[in-house]
C-alpha positions, 0 to 999 in steps of 0.5 A: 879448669880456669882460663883468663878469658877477655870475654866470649867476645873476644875469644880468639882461640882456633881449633882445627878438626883432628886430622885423622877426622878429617881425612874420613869426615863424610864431607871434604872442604870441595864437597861443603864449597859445592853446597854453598856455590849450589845454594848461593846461585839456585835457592830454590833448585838446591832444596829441591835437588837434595829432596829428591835425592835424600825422601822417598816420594810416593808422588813426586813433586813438581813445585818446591817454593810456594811463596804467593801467601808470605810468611806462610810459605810452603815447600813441595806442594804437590808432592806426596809421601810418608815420613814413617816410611822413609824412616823404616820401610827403606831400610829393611832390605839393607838394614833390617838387621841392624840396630835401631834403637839401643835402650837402658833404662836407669835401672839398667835393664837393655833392650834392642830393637833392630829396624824390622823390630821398629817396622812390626811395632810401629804397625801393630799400633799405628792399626791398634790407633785405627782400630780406636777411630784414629784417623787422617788429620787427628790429633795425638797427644804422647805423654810418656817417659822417655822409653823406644815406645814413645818414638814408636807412638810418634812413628805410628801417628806419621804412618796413618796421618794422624797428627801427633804431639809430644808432651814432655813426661815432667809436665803437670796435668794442668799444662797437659789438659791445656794441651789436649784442650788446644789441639784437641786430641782425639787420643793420649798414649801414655804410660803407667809410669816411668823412672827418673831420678830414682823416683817414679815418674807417674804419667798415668795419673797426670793422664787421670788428673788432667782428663778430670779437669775436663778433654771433651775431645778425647775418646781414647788413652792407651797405657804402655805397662812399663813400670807395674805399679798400680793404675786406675784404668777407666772402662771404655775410655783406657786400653793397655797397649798390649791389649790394644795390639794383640790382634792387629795385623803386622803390616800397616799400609804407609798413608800417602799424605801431602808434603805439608801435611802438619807432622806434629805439634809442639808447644813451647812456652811464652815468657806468659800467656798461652803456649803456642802449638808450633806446627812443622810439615811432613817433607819440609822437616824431614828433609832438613832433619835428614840433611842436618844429621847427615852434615853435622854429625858426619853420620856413617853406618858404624856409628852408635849416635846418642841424642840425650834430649826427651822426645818431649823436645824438638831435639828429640824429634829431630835427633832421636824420632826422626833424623837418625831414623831416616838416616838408618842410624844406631842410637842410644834412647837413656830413660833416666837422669844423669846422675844415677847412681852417681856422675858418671852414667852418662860415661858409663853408657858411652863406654858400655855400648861403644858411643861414637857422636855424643849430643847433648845441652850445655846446662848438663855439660857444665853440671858434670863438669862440676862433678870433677874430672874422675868422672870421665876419667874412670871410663874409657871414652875412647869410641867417641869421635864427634861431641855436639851441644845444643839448646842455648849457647855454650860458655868457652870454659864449658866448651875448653872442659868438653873438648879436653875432658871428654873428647880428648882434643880429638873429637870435635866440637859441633856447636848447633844454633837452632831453634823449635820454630826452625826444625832442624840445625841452622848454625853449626860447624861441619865437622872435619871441615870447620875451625872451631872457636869456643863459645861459636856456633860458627857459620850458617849452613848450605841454604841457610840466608842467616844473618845479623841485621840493625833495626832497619834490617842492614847487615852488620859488619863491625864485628864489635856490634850486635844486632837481630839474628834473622834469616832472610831466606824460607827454609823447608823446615821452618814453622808453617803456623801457630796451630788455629792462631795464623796471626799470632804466628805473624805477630811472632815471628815477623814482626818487623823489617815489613815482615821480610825476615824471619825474627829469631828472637836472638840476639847475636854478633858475626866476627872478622871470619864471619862466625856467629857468636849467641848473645842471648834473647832480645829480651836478655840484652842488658842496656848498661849508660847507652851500652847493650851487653849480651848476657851470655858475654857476661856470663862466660866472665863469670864462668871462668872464674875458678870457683864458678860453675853456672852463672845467669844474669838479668837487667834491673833498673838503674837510677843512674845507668837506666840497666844494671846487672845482677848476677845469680851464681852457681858455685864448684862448691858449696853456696855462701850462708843465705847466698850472699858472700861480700867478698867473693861477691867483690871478687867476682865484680872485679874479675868481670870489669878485668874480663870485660870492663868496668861497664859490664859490672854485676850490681848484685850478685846472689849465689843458689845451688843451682838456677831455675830451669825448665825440665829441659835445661833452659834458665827461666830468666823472666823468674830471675827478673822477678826475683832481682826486682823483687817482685811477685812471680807470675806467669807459667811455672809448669815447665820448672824443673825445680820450684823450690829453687825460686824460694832459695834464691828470694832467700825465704830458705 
């Protein structure tokens, strides 16, 4: 499906939330006024009220904002809790019975696990962990496929205090040793292997390779056998987990750890040099992660909500390990890929086990989109009531096929802005509540002081003019550090407007109604003769074409306009010999100045079967700067999905 659209930036068409939604919606239009009336007149109060009504404390806290050491601030100081308590101990009176987590393998194999399930298991190995001299404050390394046992790891480490991070399963052992090394972990949990794509996924082996580079901190591995292949098992340093879990006890004291008690480290890649160990606190981030489910995904009791991201993710922590967890939640938790056997198992899972609120990344909405609409069609996805994007902005074509296709032009549509630093949702609309437009995240949330400032930190009101995405306000979600480094942290984040504002690193535009529309990274902004163009508003053109299915583009300098742009292009069919085509090329050109303007014109556009990505959906744009310069790649490429995709578009195949 096509439209002749402007540009993102002139998007202007409404949808209203279905009616029927609306009527049942969890929060009416009065209830979402009351929110934002409460945080606009006690910030600090607001927070405080919603954590003691939404957390269980173990000791209640009298302090909600430390605010004496910006930017490192820090909510519920003197507070206590568990996160893994709050995620299963308060549901087994109410909810024991009720399904938790609800797994299908790409082999088809399904599992439940009801909330008493997930209590016994987290115990038996959060004292499987003690027993190997896992303690309070310890780092764990999780590198496993994307299996119930990898959110029971995560559960387990919460219990006794230990600090867990999450390695995605795809990662090479290099980026996995660097990890462990930076954190310096004490333990990985992993697997022998997994499945994804129809081919094994051997996690135990990355283990071996990254631990024989050299992890003078780590004393333990444990093993989850998942997929029976052979594995080398090294005496004294490797157990497998259910050997390390016969003889421990089913119930495991929750340990009573202060409200910033570091949750976990995530590490997310730089454009170059070292990845930056985020680090996220015990109450601050659950509150948010709690909240967040609640507002945005309208969650009630009878829903079946599926999250599709990898724990290796901050969407998975959030959506899959954490919020639905602590909201007592139904989930579906898909090991495999989305093509398997073909483009219609996302679909099928829907169809199959009764799938109400569907979230997912907009880089896999526009690859089954250009499957073709039988997909969908074969399938009765009729349980769903609520569809969610996340991880990068989403194109108004995409966001019109989703819409349409998949839910109907009856779900509707919550696109999230967020981000690994903040935690938890921040930008979004609430659904039943807010008019949608395609391609905008909407407005902030209750307690969420975004904005879109210039460069001396003013707030932006021409609705034609873009600016610095901040938020001006602490958070209880937001990032505390970057593990061991406080100053990278401050030179990251803060780094202008005297380090008043927390710096997104996006840039963005707010319109007449005062909706936020994503253009794309600081970094992506292209700067055509004095005119700064966002990526995304090209690309959006670019994808409502007919026969465009993806799109990226990247600055290149410019004799005469200083930036040009040249466009990388995925199209419905097959790519062009050599991945040039001079007259759909021309065709293309022409269509973006009609869309957009003679300005906003592609240099160069190079058509490839698909865009470099990382394993979680992300364009690695630096690499298509690289390429359209022609210059050498460089930096990190650990975390691409594809390698051989680079070669393509350089056209050496």
């Amino acid at each position: 499906m096509a439209e002749n659209l402007e540009s993102v930036l002139k998007e202007n068409r409404v949808f209203e939330p279905d009616p029927a939604f609306a009527r049942a919606a969890r929060i009416q239009p009065a209830d979402l006024e009351e929110l934002y009336r409460r945080a606009e007149a006690d910030h600090e109060g607001f927070w405080a009220e919603l954590a003691r009504s939404e957390l269980d404390w173990q000791k209640p806290f009298t302090q909600t904002l430390d605010s004496s050491d910006p930017p490192f601030f820090q909510w519920f100081t003197d507070g206590e809790l568990n996160v893994s308590a709050n995620c299963l101990d308060r549901h087994l009176d109410t909810r024991g019975d009720k399904t938790a987590i609800l797994f299908e393998g790409e082999n088809g194999d399904v599992h439940r696990y009801t909330y008493r399930d997930m209590y016994r298991e987290v115990c038996l190995f959060a004292n499987a962990l003690k027993a190997k001299g896992v303690e309070h404050g310890d780092r764990v390394i999780i590198y496993m496929p994307m299996i119930p046992q990898a959110v029971i790891a995560m559960q387990a480490c919460a219990r006794i205090g230990a600090i867990h991070s999450v390695v995605f399963g795809g990662f090479s052992a290099d980026a996995l040793r660097d990890r462990i090394n930076d954190s310096q972990a004490k333990a990985v949990v992993t697997a022998d292997g997994g499945t994804r794509g129809g081919k094994l996924q051997a996690t135990k082996k990355g283990v071996d390779d990254a631990l024989a580079g050299g992890c003078e901190s780590l004393e333990t591995v444990f093993v989850y056998q998942r997929t029976g292949n052979d594995v080398d098992m090294q005496s004294g340093r490797d157990v497998w987990w259910h050997d390390a879990v016969a003889d421990q006890p089913e119930e495991c004291e929750p340990a009573r750890v202060n409200a910033e008690h570091p949750l976990f480290l995530l590490y997310t890649s730089g454009s170059t040099g070292k990845p930056k160990g985020i680090q996220h606190a015990s109450a601050g981030y659950l509150l948010n992660a709690v909240c967040t489910t609640k507002w945005v995904f309208d969650i009630q009791d009878e829903d079946v909500f599926w999250c599709t991201a990898d724990v290796g993710w901050v969407t998975g922590h959030t959506y899959v390990a954490y919020g639905p967890m602590a909201c007592g939640a139904t989930q579906i938790i898909y090991e495999g890929a989305p093509t398997v056997p073909d483009g219609g198992r996302f679909w099928k899972i829907c169809q199959d086990h009764g799938v109400t609120i569907f979230y997912t990344a907009p880089t896999a909405i526009r690859a089954l989109m250009k499957l073709g609409d039988e997909f969908p069609q074969s399938y009765d996805l009729s349980s769903l009531r609520l569809l969610g994007t996340v991880g990068e902005p989403i194109n108004p074509e995409a966001w019109m096929w989703y819409y349409s296709v998949i839910g109907g032009e009856r779900c509707p549509i919550v696109d999230t802005w967020w981000q690994t630093e903040t935690g938890a949702h921040m930008i979004a609309p609430l659904p039943g509540v807010t008019t949608m437009k395609p391609g905008s995240c909407t407005r902030p949330l209750p307690g969420i002081a975004a904005d879109v400032v210039d460069e001396d930190g003013n707030s932006i009101t021409n609705p034609e003019q873009g600016g610095y995405l901040v938020v001006k306000k602490p958070w209880p979600s937001m990032l505390r550090t970057i593990w061991q480094n406080p100053q990278r942290y401050k030179d990251t984040y803060w780094p202008m407007f005297d380090g008043r504002f927390y710096l997104a690193g996006d840039s963005a535009h707010k319109d007449d109604d005062g909706y936020f529309w994503i253009m794309g990274r600081i970094d992506d902004v292209v700067n055509v003769s004095g005119h700064r163009l966002g990526t995304m508003e090209v690309e959006s053109a670019l994808v409502a074409h007919p026969q465009v299915a993806e799109s990226a583009v990247v600055g290149i300098p410019h004799d005469v306009k200083g930036e040009g742009i040249f466009a990388f292009v995925v199209l419905k069919g097959e790519r062009p010999e050599g991945g040039i085509d001079e007259a759909l090329s021309k065709e293309l050109t022409d269509w973006v100045a009609k869309q957009i303007g003679p300005i906003a014109k592609p240099e160069a556009i190079r058509f490839a079967d698909n865009l470099p990505k990382t394993r979680s959906g992300k364009i690695m744009r630096r690499l298509l700067r690289s390429v359209a310069k022609g210059d050498e790649i460089e930096g990190d490429t650990s975390t691409l999905e594809n390698p051989a995709i680079i070669d393509q578009l350089q056209g050496k195949i």
